[in-house]
C-alpha positions, 0 to 999 in steps of 0.5 A: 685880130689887132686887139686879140694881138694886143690882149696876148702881148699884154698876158705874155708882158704880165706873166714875164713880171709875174716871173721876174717879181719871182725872182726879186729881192724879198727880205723876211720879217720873221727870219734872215740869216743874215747878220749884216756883220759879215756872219750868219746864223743857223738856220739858214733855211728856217723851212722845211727844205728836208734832206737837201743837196746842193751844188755849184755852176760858177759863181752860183749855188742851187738848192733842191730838196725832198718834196714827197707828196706836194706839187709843184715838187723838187723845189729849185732854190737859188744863192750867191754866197750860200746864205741869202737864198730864194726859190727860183722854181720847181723841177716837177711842176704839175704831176708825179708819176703815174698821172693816173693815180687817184687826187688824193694826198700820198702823204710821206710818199713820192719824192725822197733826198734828191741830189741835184748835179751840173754835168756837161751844160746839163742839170741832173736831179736823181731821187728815190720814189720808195714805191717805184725806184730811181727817177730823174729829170734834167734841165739845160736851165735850172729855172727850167723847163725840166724833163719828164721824169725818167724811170732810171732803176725801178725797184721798190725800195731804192731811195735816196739816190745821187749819180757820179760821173767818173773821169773815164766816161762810166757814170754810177748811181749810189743809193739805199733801202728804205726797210718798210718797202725793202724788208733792207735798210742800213747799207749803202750800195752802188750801180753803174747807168749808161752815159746817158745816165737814164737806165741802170746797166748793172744789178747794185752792189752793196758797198757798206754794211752800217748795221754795226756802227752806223744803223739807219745809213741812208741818204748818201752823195757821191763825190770824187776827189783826188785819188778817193770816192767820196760817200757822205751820209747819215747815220743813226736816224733823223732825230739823233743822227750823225754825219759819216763819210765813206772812202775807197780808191776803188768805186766798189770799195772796200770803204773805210769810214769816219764820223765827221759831224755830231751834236756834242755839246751843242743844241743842234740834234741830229745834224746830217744829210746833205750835201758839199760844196765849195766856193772859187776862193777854195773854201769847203762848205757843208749844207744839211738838216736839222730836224725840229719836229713841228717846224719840219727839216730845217737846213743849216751852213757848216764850215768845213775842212780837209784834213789828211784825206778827210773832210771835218764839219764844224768846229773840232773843239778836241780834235778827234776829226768829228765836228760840232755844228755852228750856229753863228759864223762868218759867212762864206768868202764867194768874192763879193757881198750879196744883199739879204734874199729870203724865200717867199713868203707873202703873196698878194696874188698879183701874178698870173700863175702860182708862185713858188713858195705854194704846193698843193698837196697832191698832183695838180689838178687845173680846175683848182684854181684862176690867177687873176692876177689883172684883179689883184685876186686868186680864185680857189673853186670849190672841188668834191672832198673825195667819197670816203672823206673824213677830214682835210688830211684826205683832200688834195687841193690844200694850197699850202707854204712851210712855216718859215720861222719859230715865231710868226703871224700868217694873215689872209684875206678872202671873199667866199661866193658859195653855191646857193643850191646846197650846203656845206661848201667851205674855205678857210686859213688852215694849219696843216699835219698830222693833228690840223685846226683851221678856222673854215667858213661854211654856208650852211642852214643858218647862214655863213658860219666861221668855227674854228675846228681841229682834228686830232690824230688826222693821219689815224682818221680822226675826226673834225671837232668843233671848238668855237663858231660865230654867224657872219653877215659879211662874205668878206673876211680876215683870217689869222693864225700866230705861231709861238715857240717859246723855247720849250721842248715836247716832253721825252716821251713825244720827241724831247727835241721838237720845240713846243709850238702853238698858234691862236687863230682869229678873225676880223670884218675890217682887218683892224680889230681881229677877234681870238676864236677857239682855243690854242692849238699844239701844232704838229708836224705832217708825214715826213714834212713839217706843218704847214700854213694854207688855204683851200675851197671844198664841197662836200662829195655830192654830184654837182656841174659847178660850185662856188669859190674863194676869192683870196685877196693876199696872204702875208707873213708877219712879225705880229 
């Protein structure tokens, strides 16, 4: 009994180092928005944290963002000067509902523009399943844990909601229409919740009708200050779009409008949908996304002002109201200087549960994986690819990360155990969207066989081709994928404002001397995220009581 108490006090210790690890200070090679001058650079969230909202609790700022169809989701994201940020964890860890949904990929689905409030010693985050309606979950502590999901107005269709608690004690929820569940989208509308903020009390009002001026007004936030209600929101689609705010003294409107943030003159498309915040020193502040194609929705920091009774984002170069974004400022005035923090990126697998920066690509299943982290390794088990099976795009357990700048080198280091009683088990480093390549170790027929594949057009149910493959004698390898952005945009016809990205995979026996295998590869953006970097551990979709697995050693981020 007294060793079985040790051997508990020893688990519980290392997984209070596994979460405090999680919470140190890490700084990326390969993007830190930090200058160290007193400035910043946009982005400062070179990832794919699409259709943010953020809020303030004293001297801290908390993050969330769209998660669809990835678990852990809602990722919680932590700073002290709206800057250096880090993820601290997730509001959904394990499963959306309903749990009893098949394990495969719901790709674009689930989770959509979430806000995320601090109301009365409680942490609110609302957001829109475009299958199901309005959820939200809450949490006393924003590292959690986090509630159940609650289903506050169901309806297909509802998306991109955000609740507002008024002065005298009425809470309300704005939110849209997605038009491919609605058959309705371009207009903003508005309910009113119970106190507890857990159930709709009214049918929703539309409040603005966008499709003359503002076509595609979605994603909206709702704030109050002074006398005015305040809707931020979008406008004219995520690749071109604009920022627009509603106001109104009365909370059903009838609401006036102004455009506040635009592209002009600069290279930053389509910025908008986000959310304000301000600091203790009386400073305003605009958090929102920039789309870039293959590298997903990345979140950029804009000053801000008020002006008349409205807010202006950016630098109003002509004075009209409308904005320009800024891509090097001086950072916010919080009252003190914070040292650079970055998200995570690396791994060396050394905690006892996942950390933060990895979501599988559907609900979680607890059979995926072992975290050993006393051995220094995570155990990925080979898992059946469903029945019908075509490529990676149909397999859940992918064990992903976003990309986390332009230009970069993911590197990882694996020992693969197949079953011996059948082939076709396989694991690998894979680059994941709508087109995919990978490099997958097989066990086959004649041996254990590296190939690098690619997939074109996986979202239309495309097929693996096989590029390059080469016979190893060692179960042990390294496994390499270079991303480079060189500036270049996609022609006009394919998304002119998406950066041209390309990667070349390769390989080592003695993680010193990698060789290039295959050819280079465009990658490509997922549905509604951007691409991903990963892992996984598949076996073919046969009737087996067990198989074989991966041993992942560490996986990291580097310049080169």
């Amino acid at each position: 009994m007294r060793k079985m108490k040790k051997t508990l006090l020893c688990l519980a210790l290392a997984m209070a180092a596994t979460a405090a690890a999680q919470e140190a200070t890490y700084v990326s090679e390969v993007w830190s928005p930090d200058l160290g001058n007193g400035k910043y650079k946009n982005p400062v969230l070179y990832a794919d944290y699409s259709d943010p909202d953020v809020c303030r609790v004293g001297d801290d700022y908390y993050l969330t963002a769209s998660s669809f169809n990835c678990l852990p989701g809602l990722p919680i994201l932590h700073s002290k000067d709206l800057v250096n940020w880090t993820i601290i964890g997730h509001a959904v860890r394990y499963a959306l509902p309903p749990i009893e949904t098949p394990e495969r990929p719901e790709h674009g689905n689930r989770v959509w523009a979430p806000s995320i409030r601090h109301h009365n010693g409680e942490f609110y985050i609302f957001w829109g399943d475009p299958d199901q309606g309005a959820f939200m979950v809450k949490a006393k502590d924003p590292k959690g844990p986090w509630s159940e999901p609650v289903l506050v107005k169901p309806g297909k269709g509802i998306i991109d909601t955000c609740p507002l608690w008024d002065e005298d004690g009425k809470v309300y929820m704005v939110h849209a229409y997605a038009g491919s569940r609605a058959g309705l989208k371009s207009v903003i509308a508005i309910c009113e919740l119970n106190a507890e903020a857990t159930q709709a009390i009214t049918q929703s009002r539309i409040v603005f009708d966008g499709h003359e001026a503002h076509k595609t007004c979605e994603g909206p936030k709702f704030y109050k200050k002074g006398e005015y209600y305040y809707i931020f929101h979008p406008a004219g689609g995520v690749p071109t779009g604009w920022q627009v705010v509603l106001r109104s003294k009365n909370v059903y409107g009838p609401y006036e409008w102004k455009t506040v943030l635009a592209q002009g003159n600069t290279n930053v498309n389509g910025p908008h949908q986000g959310g304000w915040v301000d600091t203790t020193t009386g400073e305003d502040w605009f958090m929102h996304f920039q789309d870039v194609g293959a590298y997903g929705r990345l979140v950029h920091l804009q000053p801000m002002k008020w002006v008349d009774g409205w807010p202006v984002i950016g630098i109003d170069k002509d004075g009209d109201g409308c904005g320009e974004p800024v891509l090097t400022y001086k950072k916010p005035n919080v009252g003190k200087t914070y040292p650079k923090n970055n998200p995570q990126e690396s791994d060396e697998f050394n905690g006892y549960t996942l950390s933060p920066q990895w979501q599988w690509h559907a609900n979680i299943n607890e059979k995926w994986a072992y975290h050993a982290g006393d051995k220094g390794y995570m155990r990925l088990y080979s898992y059946p690819v469903p029945a019908d099976y075509k490529s990676l795009w149909d397999v859940s357990n992918l064990l992903l990360q976003k990309t986390p700048a332009p230009n970069f080198t993911a590197t990882m280091k694996l020992t693969f155990t197949p079953d011996t009683r059948y082939k076709g088990e396989r694991t690998g480093l894979v680059v994941m969207g709508r087109d995919y390549a990978a490099l997958a170790l097989e066990n086959t027929d004649k041996g254990l066989l590296l190939s690098q594949v690619v997939c074109p057009k996986a979202d239309k149910g495309g097929s693996e081709t096989v590029n390059e493959s080469v016979t190893l004698n060692d179960s042990t390898v390294y496994l390499r994928v270079k991303f480079t952005a060189d500036g270049k945009k996609i022609k006009e016809s394919e998304g002119g404002h998406d950066l041209l990205t390309m990667c070349q995979f390769s390989y080592s026996l003695d993680g010193k001397k990698f060789q290039p295998l295959g050819k280079p590869f465009q990658v490509r953006e997922g549905q509604w995220i951007g691409a991903k970097v990963g892992t996984f551990c598949t076996r073919p979709a046969i009737k087996t009581n067990d198989g074989g697995w991966t041993d992942v050693d560490w996986f990291r981020i580097t310049k080169k």
